[in-house]
PDB file with SEQRES, HELIX, SHEET and CRYST1 records, atoms N, CA, C and O in Angstrom:
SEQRES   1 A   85  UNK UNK UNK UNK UNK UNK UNK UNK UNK UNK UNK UNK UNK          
SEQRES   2 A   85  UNK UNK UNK UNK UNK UNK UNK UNK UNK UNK UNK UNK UNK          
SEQRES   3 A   85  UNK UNK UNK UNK UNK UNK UNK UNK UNK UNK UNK UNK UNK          
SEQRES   4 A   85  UNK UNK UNK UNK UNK UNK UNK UNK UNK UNK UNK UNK UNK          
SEQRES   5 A   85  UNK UNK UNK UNK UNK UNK UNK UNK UNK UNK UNK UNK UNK          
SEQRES   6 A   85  UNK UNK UNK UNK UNK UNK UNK UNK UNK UNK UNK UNK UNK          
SEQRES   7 A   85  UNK UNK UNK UNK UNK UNK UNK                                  
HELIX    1 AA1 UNK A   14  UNK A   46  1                                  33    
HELIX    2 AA2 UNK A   49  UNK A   52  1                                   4    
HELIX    3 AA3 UNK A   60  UNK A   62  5                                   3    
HELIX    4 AA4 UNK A   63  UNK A   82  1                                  20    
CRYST1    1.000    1.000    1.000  90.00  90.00  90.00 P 1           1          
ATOM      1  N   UNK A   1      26.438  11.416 -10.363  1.00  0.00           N  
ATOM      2  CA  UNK A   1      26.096  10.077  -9.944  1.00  0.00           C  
ATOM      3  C   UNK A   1      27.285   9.132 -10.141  1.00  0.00           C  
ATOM      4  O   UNK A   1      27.571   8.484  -9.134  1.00  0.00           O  
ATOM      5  N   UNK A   2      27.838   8.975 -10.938  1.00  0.00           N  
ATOM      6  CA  UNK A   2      29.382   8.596 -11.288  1.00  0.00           C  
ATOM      7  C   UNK A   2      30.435   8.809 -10.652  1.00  0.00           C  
ATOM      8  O   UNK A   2      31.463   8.137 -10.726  1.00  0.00           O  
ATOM      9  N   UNK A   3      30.240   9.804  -9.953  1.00  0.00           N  
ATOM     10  CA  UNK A   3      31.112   9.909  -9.096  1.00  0.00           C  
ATOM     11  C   UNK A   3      31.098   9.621  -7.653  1.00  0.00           C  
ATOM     12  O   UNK A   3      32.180   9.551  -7.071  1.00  0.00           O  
ATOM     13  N   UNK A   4      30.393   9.509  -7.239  1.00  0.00           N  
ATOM     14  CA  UNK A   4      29.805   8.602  -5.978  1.00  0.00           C  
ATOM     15  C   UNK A   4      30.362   7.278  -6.449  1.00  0.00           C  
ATOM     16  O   UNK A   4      31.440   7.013  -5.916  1.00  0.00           O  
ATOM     17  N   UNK A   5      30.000   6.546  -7.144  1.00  0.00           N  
ATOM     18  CA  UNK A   5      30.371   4.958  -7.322  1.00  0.00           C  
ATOM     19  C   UNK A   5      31.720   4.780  -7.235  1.00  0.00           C  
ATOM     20  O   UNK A   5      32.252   3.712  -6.930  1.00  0.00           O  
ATOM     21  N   UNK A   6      32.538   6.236  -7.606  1.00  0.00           N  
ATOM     22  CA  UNK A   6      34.137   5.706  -8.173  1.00  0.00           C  
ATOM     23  C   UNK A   6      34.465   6.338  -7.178  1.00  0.00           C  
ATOM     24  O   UNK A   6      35.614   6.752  -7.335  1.00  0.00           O  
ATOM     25  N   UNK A   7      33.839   6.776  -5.753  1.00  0.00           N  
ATOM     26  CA  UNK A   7      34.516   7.319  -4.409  1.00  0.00           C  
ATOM     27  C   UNK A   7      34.427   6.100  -3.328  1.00  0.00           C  
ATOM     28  O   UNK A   7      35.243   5.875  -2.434  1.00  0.00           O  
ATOM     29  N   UNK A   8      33.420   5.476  -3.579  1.00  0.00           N  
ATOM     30  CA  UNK A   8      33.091   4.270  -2.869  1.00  0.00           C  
ATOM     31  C   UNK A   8      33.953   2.912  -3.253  1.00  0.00           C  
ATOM     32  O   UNK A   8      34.079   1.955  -2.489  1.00  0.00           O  
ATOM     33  N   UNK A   9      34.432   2.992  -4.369  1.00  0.00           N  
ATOM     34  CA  UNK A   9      35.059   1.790  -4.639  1.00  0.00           C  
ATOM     35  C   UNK A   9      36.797   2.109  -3.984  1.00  0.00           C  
ATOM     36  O   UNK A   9      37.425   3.160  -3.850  1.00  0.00           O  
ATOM     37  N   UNK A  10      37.186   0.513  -3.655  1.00  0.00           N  
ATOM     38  CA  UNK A  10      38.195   0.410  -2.784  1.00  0.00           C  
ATOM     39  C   UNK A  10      39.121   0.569  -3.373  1.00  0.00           C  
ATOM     40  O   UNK A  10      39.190   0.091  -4.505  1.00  0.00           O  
ATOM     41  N   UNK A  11      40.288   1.372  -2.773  1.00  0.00           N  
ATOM     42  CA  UNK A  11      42.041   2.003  -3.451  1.00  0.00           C  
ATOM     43  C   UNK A  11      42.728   1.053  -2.632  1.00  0.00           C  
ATOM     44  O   UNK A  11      42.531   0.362  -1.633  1.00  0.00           O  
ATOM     45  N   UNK A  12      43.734   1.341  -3.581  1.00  0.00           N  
ATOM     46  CA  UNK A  12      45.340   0.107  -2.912  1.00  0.00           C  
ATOM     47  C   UNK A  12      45.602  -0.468  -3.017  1.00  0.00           C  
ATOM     48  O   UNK A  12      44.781  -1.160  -3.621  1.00  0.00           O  
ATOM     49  N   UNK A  13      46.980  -1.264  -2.736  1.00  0.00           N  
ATOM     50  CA  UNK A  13      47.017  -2.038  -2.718  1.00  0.00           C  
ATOM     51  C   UNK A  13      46.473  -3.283  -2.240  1.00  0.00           C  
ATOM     52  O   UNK A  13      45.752  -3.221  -1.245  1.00  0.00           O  
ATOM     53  N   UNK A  14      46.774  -4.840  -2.982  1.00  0.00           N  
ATOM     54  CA  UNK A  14      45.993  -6.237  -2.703  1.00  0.00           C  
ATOM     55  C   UNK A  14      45.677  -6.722  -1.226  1.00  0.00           C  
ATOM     56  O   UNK A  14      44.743  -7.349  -0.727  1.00  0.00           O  
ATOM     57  N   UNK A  15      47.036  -6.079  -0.657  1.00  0.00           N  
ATOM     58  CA  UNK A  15      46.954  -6.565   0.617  1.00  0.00           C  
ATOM     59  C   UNK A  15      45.840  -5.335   1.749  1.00  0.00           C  
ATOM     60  O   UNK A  15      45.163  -5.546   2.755  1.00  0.00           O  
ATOM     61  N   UNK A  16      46.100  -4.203   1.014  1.00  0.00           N  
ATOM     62  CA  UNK A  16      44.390  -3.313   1.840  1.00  0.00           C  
ATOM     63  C   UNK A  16      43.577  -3.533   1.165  1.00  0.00           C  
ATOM     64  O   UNK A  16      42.502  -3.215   1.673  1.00  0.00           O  
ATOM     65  N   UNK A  17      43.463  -4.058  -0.066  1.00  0.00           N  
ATOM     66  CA  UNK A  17      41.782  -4.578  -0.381  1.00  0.00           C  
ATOM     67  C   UNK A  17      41.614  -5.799   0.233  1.00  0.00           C  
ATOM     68  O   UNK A  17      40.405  -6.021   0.295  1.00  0.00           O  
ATOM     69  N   UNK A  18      42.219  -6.643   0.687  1.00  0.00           N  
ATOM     70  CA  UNK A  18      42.023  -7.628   1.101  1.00  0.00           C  
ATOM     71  C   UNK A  18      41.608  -7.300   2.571  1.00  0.00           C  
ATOM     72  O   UNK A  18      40.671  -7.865   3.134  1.00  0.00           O  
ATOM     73  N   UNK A  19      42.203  -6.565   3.007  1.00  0.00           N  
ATOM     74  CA  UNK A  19      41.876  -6.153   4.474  1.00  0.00           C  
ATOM     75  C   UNK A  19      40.495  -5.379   4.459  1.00  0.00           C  
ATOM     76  O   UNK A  19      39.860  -5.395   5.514  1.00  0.00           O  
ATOM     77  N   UNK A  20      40.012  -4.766   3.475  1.00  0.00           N  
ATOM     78  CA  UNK A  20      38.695  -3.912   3.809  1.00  0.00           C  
ATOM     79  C   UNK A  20      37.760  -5.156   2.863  1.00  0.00           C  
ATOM     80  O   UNK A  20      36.579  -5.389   3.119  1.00  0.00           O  
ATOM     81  N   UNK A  21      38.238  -5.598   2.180  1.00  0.00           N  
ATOM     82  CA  UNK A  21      37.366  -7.124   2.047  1.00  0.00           C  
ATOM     83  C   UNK A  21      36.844  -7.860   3.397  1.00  0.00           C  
ATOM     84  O   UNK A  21      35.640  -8.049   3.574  1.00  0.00           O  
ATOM     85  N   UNK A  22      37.799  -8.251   4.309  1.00  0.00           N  
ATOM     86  CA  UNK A  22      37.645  -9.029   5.773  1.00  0.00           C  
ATOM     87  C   UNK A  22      36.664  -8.098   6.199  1.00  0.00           C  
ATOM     88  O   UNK A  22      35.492  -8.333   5.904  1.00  0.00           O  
ATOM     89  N   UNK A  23      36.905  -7.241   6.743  1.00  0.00           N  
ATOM     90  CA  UNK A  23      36.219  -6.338   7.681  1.00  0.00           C  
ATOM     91  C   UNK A  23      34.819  -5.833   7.152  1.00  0.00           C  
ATOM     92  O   UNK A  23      33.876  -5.689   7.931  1.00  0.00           O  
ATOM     93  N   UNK A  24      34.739  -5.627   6.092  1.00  0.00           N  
ATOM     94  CA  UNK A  24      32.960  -5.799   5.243  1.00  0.00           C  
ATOM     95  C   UNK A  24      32.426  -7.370   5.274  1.00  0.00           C  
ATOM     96  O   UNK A  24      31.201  -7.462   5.365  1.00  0.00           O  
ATOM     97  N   UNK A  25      32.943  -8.251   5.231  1.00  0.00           N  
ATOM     98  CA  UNK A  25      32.554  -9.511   5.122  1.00  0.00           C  
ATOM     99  C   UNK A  25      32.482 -10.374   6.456  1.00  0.00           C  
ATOM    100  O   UNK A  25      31.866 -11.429   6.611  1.00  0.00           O  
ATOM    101  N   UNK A  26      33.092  -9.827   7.191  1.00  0.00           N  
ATOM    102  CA  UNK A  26      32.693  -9.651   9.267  1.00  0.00           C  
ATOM    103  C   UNK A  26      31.061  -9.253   9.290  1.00  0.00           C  
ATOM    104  O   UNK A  26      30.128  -9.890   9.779  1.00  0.00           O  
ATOM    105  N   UNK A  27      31.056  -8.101   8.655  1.00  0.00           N  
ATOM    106  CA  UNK A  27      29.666  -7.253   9.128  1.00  0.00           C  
ATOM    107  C   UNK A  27      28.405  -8.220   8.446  1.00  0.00           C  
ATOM    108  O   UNK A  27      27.413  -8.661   9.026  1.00  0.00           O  
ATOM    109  N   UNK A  28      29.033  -8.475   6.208  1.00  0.00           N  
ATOM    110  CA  UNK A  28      28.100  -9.790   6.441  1.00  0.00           C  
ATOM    111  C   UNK A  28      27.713 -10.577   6.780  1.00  0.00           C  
ATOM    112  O   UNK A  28      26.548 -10.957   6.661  1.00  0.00           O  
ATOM    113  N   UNK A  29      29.056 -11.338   7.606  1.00  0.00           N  
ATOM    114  CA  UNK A  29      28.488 -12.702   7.930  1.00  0.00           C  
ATOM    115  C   UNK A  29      27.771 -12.483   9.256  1.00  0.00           C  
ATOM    116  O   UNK A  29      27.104 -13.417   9.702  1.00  0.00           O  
ATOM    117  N   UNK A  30      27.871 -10.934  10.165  1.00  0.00           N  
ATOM    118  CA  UNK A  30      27.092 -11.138  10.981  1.00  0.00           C  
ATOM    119  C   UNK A  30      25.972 -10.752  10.792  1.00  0.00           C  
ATOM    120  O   UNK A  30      25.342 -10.890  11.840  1.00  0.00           O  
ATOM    121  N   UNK A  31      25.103 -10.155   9.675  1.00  0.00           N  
ATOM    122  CA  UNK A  31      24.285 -10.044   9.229  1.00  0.00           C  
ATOM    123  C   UNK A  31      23.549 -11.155   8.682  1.00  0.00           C  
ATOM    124  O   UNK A  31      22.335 -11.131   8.885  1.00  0.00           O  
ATOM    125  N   UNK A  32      24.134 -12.353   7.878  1.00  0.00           N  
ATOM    126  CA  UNK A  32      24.369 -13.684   7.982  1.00  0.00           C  
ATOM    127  C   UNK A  32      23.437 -14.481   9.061  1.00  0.00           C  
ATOM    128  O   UNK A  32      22.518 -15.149   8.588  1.00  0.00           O  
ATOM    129  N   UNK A  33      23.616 -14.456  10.538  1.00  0.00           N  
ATOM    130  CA  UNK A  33      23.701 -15.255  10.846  1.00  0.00           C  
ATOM    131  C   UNK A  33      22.564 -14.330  11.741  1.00  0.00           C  
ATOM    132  O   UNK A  33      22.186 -15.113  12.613  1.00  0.00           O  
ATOM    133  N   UNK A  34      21.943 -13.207  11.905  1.00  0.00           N  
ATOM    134  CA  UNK A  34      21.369 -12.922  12.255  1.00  0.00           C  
ATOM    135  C   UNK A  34      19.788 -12.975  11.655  1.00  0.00           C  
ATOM    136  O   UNK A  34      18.696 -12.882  12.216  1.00  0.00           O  
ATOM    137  N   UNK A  35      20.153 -13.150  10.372  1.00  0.00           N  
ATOM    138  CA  UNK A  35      18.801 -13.448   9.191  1.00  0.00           C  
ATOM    139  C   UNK A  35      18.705 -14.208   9.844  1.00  0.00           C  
ATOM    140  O   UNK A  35      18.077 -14.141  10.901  1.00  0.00           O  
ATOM    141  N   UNK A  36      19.537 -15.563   9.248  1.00  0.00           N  
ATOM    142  CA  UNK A  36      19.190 -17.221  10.160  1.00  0.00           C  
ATOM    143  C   UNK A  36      18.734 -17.264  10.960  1.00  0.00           C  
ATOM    144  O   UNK A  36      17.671 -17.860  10.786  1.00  0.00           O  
ATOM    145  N   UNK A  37      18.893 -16.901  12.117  1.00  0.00           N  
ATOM    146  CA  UNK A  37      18.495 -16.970  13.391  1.00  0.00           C  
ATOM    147  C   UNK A  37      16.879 -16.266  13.118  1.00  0.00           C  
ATOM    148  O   UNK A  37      15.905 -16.944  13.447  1.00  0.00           O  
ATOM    149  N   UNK A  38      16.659 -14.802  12.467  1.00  0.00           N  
ATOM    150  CA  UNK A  38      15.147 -14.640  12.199  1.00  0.00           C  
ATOM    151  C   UNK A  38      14.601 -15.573  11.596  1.00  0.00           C  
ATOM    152  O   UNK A  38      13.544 -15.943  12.107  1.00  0.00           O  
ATOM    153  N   UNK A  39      14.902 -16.064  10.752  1.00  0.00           N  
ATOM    154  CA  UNK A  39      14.577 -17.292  10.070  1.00  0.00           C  
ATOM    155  C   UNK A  39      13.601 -18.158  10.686  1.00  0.00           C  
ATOM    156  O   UNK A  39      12.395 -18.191  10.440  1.00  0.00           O  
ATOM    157  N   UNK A  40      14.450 -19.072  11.767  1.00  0.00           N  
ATOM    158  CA  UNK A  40      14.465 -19.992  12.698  1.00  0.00           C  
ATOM    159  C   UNK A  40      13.213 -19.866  13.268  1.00  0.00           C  
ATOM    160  O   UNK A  40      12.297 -20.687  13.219  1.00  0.00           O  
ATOM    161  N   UNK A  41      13.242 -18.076  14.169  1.00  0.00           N  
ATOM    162  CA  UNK A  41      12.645 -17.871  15.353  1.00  0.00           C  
ATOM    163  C   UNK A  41      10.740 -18.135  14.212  1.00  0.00           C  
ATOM    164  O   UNK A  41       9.691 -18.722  14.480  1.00  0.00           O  
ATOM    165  N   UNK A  42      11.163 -17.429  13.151  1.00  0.00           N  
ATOM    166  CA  UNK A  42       9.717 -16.956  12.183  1.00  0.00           C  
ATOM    167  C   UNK A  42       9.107 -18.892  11.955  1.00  0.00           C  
ATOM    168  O   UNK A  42       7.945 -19.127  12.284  1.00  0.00           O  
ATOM    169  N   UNK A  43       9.617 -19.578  11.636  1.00  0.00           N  
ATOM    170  CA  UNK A  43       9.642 -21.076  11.313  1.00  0.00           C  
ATOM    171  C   UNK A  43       8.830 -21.525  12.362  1.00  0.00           C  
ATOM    172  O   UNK A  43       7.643 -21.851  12.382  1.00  0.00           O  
ATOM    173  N   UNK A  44       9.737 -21.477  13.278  1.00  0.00           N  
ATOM    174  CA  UNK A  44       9.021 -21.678  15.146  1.00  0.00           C  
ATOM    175  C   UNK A  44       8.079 -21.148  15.667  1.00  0.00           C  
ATOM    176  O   UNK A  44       7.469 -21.683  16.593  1.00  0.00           O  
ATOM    177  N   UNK A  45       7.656 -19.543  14.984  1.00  0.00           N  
ATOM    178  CA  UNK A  45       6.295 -19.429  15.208  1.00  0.00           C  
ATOM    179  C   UNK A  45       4.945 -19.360  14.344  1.00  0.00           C  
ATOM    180  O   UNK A  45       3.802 -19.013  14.640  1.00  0.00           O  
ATOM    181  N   UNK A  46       5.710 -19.974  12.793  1.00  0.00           N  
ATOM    182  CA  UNK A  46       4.692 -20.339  12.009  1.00  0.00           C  
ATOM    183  C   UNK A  46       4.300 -21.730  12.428  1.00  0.00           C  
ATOM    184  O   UNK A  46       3.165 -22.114  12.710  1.00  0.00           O  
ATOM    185  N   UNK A  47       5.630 -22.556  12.423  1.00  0.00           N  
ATOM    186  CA  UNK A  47       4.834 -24.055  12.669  1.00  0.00           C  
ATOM    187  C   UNK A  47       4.110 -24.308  13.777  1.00  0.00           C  
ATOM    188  O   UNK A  47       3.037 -24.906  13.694  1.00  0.00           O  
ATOM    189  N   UNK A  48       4.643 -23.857  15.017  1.00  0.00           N  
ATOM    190  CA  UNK A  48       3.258 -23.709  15.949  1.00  0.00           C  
ATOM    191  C   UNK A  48       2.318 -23.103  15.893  1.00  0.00           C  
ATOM    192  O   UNK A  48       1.458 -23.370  16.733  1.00  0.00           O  
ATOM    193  N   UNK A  49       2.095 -22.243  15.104  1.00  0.00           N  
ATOM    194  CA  UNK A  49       0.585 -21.990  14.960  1.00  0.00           C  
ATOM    195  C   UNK A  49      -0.181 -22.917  13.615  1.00  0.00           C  
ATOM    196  O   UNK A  49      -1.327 -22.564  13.341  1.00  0.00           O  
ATOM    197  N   UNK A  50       0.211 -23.667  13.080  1.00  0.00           N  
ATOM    198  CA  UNK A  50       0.021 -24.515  12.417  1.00  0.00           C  
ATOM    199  C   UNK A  50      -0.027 -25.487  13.042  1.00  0.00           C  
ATOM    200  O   UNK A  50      -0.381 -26.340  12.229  1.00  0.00           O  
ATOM    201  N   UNK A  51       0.114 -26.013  14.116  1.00  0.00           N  
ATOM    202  CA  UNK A  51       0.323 -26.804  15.268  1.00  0.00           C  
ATOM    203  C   UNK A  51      -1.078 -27.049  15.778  1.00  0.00           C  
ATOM    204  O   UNK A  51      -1.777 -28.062  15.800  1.00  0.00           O  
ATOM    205  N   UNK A  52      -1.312 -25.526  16.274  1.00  0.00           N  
ATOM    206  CA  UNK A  52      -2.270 -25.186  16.758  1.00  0.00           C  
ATOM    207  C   UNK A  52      -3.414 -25.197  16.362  1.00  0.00           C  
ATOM    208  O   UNK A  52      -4.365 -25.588  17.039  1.00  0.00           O  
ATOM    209  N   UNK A  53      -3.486 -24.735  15.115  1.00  0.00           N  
ATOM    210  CA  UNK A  53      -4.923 -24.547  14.479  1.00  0.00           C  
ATOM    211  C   UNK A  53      -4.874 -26.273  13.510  1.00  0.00           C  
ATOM    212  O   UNK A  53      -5.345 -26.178  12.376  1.00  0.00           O  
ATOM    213  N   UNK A  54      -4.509 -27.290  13.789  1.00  0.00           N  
ATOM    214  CA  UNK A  54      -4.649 -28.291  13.140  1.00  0.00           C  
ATOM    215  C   UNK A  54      -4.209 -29.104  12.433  1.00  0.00           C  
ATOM    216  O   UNK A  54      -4.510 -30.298  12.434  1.00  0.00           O  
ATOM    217  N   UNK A  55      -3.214 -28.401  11.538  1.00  0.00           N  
ATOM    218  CA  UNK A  55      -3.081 -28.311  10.309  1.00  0.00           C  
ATOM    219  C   UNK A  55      -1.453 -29.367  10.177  1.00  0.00           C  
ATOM    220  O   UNK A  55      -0.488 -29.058   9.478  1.00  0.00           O  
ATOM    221  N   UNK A  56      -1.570 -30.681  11.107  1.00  0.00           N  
ATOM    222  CA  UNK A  56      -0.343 -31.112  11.033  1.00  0.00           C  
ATOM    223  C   UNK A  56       0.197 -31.907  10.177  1.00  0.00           C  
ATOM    224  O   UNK A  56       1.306 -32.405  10.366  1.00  0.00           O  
ATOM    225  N   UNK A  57      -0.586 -32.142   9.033  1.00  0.00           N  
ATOM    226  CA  UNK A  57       0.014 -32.763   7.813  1.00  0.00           C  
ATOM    227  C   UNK A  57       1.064 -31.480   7.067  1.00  0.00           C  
ATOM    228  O   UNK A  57       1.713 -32.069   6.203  1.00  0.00           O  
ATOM    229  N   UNK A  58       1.347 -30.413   7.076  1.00  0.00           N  
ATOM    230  CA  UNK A  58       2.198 -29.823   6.433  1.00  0.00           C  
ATOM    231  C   UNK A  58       3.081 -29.181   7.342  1.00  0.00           C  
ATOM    232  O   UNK A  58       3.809 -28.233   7.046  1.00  0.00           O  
ATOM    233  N   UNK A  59       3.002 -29.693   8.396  1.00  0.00           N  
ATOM    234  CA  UNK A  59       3.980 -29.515   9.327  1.00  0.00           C  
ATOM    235  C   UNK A  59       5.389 -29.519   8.781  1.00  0.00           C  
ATOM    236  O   UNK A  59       6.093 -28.513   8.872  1.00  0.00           O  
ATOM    237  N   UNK A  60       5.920 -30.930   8.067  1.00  0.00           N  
ATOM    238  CA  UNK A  60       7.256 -31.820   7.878  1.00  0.00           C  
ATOM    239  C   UNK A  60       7.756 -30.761   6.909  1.00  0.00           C  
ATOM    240  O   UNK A  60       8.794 -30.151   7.167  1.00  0.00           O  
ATOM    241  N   UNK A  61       6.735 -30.408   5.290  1.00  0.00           N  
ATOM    242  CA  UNK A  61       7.152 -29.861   4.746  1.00  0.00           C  
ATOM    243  C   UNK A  61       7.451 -28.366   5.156  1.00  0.00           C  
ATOM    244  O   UNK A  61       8.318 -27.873   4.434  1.00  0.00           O  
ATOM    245  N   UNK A  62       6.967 -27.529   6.113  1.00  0.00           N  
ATOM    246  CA  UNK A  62       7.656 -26.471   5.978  1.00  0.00           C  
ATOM    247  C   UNK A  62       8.667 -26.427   6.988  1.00  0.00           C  
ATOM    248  O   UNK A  62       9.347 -25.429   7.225  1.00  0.00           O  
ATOM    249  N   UNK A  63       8.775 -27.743   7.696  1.00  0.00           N  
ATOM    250  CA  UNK A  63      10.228 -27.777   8.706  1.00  0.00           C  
ATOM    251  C   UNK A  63      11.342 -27.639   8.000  1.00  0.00           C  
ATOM    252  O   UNK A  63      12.307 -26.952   8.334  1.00  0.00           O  
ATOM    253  N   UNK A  64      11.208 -28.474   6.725  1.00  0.00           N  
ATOM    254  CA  UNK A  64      12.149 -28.630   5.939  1.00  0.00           C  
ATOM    255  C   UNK A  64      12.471 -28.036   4.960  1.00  0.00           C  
ATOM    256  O   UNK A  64      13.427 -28.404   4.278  1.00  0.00           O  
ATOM    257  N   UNK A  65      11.541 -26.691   4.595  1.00  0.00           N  
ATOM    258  CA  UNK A  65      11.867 -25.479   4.059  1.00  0.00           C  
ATOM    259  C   UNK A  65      12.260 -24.559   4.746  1.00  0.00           C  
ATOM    260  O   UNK A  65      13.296 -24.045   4.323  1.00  0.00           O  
ATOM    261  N   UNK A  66      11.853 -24.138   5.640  1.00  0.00           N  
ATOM    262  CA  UNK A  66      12.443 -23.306   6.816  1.00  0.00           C  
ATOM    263  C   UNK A  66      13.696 -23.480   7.314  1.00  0.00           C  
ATOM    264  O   UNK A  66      14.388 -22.469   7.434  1.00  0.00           O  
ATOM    265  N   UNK A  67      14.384 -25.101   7.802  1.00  0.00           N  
ATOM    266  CA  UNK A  67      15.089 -25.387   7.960  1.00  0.00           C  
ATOM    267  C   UNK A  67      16.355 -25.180   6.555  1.00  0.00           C  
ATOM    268  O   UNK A  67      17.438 -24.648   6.800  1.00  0.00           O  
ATOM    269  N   UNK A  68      16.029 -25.646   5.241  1.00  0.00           N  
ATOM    270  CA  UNK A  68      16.817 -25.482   4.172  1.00  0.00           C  
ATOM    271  C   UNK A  68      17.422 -23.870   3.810  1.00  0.00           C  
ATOM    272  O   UNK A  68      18.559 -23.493   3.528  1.00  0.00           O  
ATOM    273  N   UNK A  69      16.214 -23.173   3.947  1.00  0.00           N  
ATOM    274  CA  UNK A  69      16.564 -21.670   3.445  1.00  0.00           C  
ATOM    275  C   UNK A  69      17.625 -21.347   5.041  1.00  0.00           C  
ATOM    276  O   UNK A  69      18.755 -20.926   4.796  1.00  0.00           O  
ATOM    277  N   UNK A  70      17.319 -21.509   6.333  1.00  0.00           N  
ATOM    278  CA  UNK A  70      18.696 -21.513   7.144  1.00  0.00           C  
ATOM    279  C   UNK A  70      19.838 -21.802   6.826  1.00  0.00           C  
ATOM    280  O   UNK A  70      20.728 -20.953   6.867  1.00  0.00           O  
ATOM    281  N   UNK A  71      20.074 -23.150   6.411  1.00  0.00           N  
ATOM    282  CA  UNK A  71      20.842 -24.007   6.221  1.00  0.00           C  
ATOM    283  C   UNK A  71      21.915 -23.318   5.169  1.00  0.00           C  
ATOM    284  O   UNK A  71      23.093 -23.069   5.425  1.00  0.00           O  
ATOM    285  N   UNK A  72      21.133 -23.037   3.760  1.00  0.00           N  
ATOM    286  CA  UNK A  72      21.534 -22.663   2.620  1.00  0.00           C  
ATOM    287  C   UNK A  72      22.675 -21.054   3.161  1.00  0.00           C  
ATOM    288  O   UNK A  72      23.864 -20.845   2.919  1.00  0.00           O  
ATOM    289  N   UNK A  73      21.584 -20.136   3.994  1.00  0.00           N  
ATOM    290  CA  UNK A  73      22.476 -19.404   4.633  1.00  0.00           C  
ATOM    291  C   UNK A  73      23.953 -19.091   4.763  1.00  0.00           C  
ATOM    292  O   UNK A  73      24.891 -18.408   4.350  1.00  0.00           O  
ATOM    293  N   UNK A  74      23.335 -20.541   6.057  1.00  0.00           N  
ATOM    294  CA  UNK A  74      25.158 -20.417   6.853  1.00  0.00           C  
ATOM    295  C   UNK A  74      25.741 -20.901   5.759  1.00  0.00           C  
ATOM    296  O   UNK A  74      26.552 -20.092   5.309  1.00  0.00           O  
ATOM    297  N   UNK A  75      25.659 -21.969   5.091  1.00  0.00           N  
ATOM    298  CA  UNK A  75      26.255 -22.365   4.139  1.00  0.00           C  
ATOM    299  C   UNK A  75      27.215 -21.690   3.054  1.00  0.00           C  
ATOM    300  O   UNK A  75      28.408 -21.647   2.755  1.00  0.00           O  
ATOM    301  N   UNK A  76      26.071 -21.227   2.676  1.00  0.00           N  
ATOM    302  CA  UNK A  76      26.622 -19.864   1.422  1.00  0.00           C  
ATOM    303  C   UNK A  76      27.956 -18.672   2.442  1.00  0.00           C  
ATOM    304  O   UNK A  76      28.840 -18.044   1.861  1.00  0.00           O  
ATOM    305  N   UNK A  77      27.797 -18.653   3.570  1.00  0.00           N  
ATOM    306  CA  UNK A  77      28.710 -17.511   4.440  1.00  0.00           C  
ATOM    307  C   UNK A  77      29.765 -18.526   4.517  1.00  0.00           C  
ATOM    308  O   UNK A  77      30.953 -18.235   4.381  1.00  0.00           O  
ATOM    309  N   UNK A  78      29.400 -19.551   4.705  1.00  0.00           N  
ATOM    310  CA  UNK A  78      30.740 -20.457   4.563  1.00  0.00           C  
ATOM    311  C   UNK A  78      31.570 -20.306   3.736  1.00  0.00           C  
ATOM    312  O   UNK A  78      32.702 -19.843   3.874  1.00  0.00           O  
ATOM    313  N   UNK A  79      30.841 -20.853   2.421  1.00  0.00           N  
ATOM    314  CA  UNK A  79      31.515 -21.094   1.493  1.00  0.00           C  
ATOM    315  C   UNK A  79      32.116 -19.876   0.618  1.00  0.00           C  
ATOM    316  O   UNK A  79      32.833 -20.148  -0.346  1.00  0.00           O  
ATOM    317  N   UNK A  80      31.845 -18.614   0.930  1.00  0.00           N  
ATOM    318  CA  UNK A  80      32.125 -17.310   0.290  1.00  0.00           C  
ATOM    319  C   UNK A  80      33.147 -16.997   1.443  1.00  0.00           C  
ATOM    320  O   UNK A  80      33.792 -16.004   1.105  1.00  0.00           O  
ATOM    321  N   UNK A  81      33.542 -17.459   2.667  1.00  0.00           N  
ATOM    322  CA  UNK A  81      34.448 -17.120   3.364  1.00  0.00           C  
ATOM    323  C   UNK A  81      35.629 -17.865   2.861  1.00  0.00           C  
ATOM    324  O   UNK A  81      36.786 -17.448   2.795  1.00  0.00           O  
ATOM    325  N   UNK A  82      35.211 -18.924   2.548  1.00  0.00           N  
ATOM    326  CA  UNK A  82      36.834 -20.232   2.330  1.00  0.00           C  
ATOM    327  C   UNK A  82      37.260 -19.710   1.035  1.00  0.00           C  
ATOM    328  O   UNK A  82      38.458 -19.439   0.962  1.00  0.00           O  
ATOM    329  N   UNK A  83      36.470 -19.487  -0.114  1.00  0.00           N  
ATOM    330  CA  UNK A  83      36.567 -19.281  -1.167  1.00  0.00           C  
ATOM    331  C   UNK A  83      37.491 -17.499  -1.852  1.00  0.00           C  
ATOM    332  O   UNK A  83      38.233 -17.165  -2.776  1.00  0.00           O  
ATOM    333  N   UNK A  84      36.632 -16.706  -0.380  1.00  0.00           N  
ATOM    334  CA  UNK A  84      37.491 -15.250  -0.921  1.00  0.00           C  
ATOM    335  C   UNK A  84      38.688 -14.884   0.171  1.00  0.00           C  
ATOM    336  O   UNK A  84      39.542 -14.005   0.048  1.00  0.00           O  
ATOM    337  N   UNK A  85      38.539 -15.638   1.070  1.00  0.00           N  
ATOM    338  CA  UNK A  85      39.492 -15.177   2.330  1.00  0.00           C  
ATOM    339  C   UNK A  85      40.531 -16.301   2.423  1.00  0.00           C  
ATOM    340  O   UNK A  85      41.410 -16.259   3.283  1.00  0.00           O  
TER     341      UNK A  85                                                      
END                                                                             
C-alpha cells in the first residue's frame, strides 16, 4: 500500500512539478466550473418548483445560497490559481 502512494507522487525537478501542477489544476478547474454550472442548473430547478408549489417566501433565501455556494466555487479556483501558479 506504501508503495502505490510513493509511485504516484510527483519526481523532478521545480520547474516539472510545476508543470504537472498546471496540467492537474486545468482538469480541476474544469471540474470547477462544471460543479458550478450543476449547481446553478439544480438551484433553477429547485426554485421553480418552489415557485410552483407556492412556497415564495423562501424563494430569496435559497437564491442566495445557491447562488453563494457557486460563487464560493469559482472563487476558491480563482484564488488557488493566483496563489499556486
Amino acid at each position: 500500500m506504501q508503495l502505490f502512494f510513493l509511485q504516484s507522487m510527483p519526481q523532478g525537478d521545480m520547474g516539472s512539478l510545476a508543470s504537472q501542477f498546471s496540467s492537474i489544476y486545468d482538469t480541476v478547474k474544469i471540474i470547477v466550473f462544471i460543479m458550478s454550472g450543476c449547481f446553478g442548473l439544480a438551484a433553477g430547478i429547485k426554485i421553480y418548483q418552489q415557485w410552483q408549489i407556492g412556497h415564495k417566501f423562501h424563494i430569496t433565501m435559497q437564491i442566495a445560497g445557491w447562488g453563494a455556494a457557486s460563487i464560493f466555487l469559482l472563487l476558491a479556483a480563482f484564488i488557488i490559481e493566483k496563489l499556486l501558479l
